[in-house]
N, C-alpha and C positions, 0 to 999 in steps of 0.2 A: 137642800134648797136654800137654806137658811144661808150656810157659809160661801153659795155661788149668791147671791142677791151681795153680801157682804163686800166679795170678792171684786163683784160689777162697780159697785158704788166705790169701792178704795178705786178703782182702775177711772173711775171719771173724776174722782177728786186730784188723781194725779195729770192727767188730761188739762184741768182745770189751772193746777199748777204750772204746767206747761206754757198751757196758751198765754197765762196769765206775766210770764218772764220770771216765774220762782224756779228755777232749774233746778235745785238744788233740793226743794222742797220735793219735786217731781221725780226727782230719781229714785230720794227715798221712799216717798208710797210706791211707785211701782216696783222698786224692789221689795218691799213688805208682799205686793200684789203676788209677787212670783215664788215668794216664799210659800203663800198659803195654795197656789195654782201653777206649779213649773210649768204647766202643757197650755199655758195662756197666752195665745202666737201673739194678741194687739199687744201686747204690755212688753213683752220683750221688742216691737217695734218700734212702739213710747219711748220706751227706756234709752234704746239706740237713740234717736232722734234727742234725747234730752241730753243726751251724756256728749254726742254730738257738737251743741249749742256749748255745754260744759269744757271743747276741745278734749274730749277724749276719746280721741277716733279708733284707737285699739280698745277699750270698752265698748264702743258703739260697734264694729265692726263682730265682736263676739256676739254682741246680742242679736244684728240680724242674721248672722249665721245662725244662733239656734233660733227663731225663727223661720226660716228657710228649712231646716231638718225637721221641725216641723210640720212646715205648709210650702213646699217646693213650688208651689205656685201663685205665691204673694210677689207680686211683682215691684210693691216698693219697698222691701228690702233689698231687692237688687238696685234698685237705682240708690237706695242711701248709703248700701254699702261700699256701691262703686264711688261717692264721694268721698268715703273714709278712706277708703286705701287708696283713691288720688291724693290726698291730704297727706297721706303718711310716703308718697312716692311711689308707689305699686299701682302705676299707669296700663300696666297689662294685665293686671288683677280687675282693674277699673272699668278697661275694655270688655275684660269677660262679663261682669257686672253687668255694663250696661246692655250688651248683645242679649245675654238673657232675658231684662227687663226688654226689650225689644221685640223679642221672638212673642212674649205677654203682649205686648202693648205697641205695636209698632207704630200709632198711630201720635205719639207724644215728640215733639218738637224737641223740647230740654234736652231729651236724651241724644241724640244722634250730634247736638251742640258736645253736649257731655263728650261723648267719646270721641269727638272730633280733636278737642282739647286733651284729650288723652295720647291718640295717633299723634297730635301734631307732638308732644314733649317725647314720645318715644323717636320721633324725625318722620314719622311715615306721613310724610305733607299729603303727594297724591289720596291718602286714605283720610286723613283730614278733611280734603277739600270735597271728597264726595259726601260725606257726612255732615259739612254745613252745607252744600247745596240740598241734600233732603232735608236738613232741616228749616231753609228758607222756602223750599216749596209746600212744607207741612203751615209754616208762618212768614211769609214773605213781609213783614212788617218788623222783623226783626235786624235793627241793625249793626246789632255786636255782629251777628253771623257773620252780615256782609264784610265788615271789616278784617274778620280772622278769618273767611275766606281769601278774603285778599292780601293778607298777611302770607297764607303758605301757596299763595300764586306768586309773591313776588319771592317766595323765597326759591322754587322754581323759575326763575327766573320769568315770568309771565309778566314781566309790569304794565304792560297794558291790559290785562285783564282784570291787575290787581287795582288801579285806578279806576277801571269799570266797577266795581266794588265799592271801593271808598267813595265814589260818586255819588250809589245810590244809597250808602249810608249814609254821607252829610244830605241826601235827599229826604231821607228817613227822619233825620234825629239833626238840623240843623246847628246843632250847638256843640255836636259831637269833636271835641278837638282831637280827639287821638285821632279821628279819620281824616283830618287835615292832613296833621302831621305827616302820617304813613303815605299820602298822597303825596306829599311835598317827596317826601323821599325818591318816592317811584319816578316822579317826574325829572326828579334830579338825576335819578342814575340813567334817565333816557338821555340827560343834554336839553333837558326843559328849564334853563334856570331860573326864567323869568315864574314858569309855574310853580317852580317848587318855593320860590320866595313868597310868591301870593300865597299859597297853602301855610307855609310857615308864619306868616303873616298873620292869617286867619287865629291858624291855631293859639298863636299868643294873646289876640283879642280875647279869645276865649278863656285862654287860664294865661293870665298874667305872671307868671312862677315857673313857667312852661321851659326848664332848664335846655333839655336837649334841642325845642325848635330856636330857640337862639341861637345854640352852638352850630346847628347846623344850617341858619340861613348863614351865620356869619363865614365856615367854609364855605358856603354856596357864592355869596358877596365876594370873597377872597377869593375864589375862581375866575369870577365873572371880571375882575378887576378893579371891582368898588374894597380899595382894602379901609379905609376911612369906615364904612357903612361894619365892616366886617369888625371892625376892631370895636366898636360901639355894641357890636350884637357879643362879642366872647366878653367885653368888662361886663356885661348885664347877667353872662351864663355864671363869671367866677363869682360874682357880688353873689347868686344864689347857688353856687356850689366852689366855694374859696381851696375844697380839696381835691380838684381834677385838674392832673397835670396838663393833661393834652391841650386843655383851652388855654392855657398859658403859654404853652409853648406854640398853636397855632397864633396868638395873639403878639408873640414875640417875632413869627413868621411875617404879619401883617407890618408891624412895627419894620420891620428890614427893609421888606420891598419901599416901605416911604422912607428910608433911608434913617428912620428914628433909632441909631445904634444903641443909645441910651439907653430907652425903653424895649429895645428889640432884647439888650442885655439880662437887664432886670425880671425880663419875664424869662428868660430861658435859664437863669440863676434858679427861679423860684420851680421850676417846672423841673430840673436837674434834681435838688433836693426833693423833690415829692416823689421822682421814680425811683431813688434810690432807698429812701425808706421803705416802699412799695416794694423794691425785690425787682423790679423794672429792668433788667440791667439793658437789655437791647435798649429800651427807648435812653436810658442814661448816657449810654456810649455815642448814639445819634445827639442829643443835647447835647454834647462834650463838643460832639465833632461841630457842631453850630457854633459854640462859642467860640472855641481855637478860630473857626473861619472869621468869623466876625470881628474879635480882636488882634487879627493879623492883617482886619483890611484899613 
């Protein structure tokens, strides 16, 4: 009785360690805890969970497995083991995970997100999109969901459903810029340019640094035939990403159409050398053939 009272009291002062962000502290009482108690399923949970926090997902990963041989129906070692071996890329390990903690618990939101994000890195979008629909019906107030739903509706090509989505996320979470962005997109591959500008728009009021909605209202602008407005959004993408070729060379694209051979040059000079260090060789040969055209007109 003596060495179980003992045993309890190291397992809360590791607990305490925990909560408290001494991870380190916490791993070692509870591994002390499991020296004196191997058959102690919370502490092998702890421990996972601490060593977790520690990034070490194949430590964390052993320990709720013995847990689990343990106590086969501890249902959040399945969900935290299914975050371990998503971490470590064993997405269909992750799946199994969480379906188990499921069959436990069907009734947990996270998880059906969880293994959404699982399906979708393995490509099974369809299997994604019914797993964040249950899990918006479990929590409809959720608007990541709604946006990685609408992420693998547009990747199915759905973009009108995938804008129904990001709708009701920037409805949700108004500040939300990735659901701008993803909207802008959507609208754009419809032939919405005016919408996908406003979207992009949006999103950059939101995060000022917002590399790609620059780059991509400025192709949208350069479609539309504002190459001026276009060429103003790729100098804003390269000033905050000076090592993507493509913006320079769409920027050197904009610079042509106004007849700026100068500057049309200078960028596809700069955007040549970056795909060739890059290993680029297609886009290098495309740049080559720009140039020859350009200095032969």
């Amino acid at each position: 009785m003596e060495q179980s009272q003992t045993v309890e009291q190291l397992f809360e002062q590791g607990r305490a360690a925990h909560t408290s962000g001494d991870f380190s502290k916490a791993e070692q009482i509870l591994s002390e805890v499991l020296s004196l108690d191997p058959s102690f399923v919370r502490a092998y949970v702890g421990r996972g969970l601490t060593r977790t926090q520690l990034s070490d997902s194949p430590g964390a990963i052993e320990d709720f497995t013995q847990a689990i041989q343990r106590n086969p129906d501890i249902a959040n070692a399945y969900y935290h083991r299914g975050f371990a071996r998503a971490d470590l890329g064993d997405n269909q390990g992750a799946i199994e995970d969480y379906t188990q903690f499921i069959k436990l618990k069907p009734d947990f939101a996270r998880t059906y997100f969880a293994r959404a994000c699982a399906r979708g890195e393995l490509g099974d979008k369809q299997g994604a999109i019914e797993d964040y629909t249950q899990a918006i019906q479990l929590n409809p107030e959720d608007a990541d969901a709604y946006v990685n739903r609408g992420a693998s509706r547009a990747d199915l090509g759905d973009r009108q459903g995938a804008i129904e989505d990001y709708a009701q996320a920037v409805y949700l979470k108004p500040d939300f810029e990735v659901a701008y962005y993803n909207r802008g997109n959507s609208h754009d591959e419809l032939g919405n340019e005016q919408g996908a500008i406003e979207d992009y728009t949006q999103a950059i009021k939101l995060k000022s640094d917002f590399v790609e909605a620059y780059r991509n209202r400025g192709l949208t602008y350069a479609r539309s035939g504002n190459e001026q407005r276009a060429i103003e959004d790729f100098t804003q993408a390269i000033y905050l990403k000076p090592e993507d070729a493509s913006t320079y060379y769409n920027r050197g694209l904009a610079h042509s159409e106004l007849d700026d051979k100068q500057r049309a040059l200078e960028d596809y000079q700069v955007a040549k050398e970056i795909y060739l260090s890059e290993g680029r060789m297609a886009d290098y040969q495309d740049v080559l053939d720009r140039l020859e055209e350009l200095e032969s007109s």
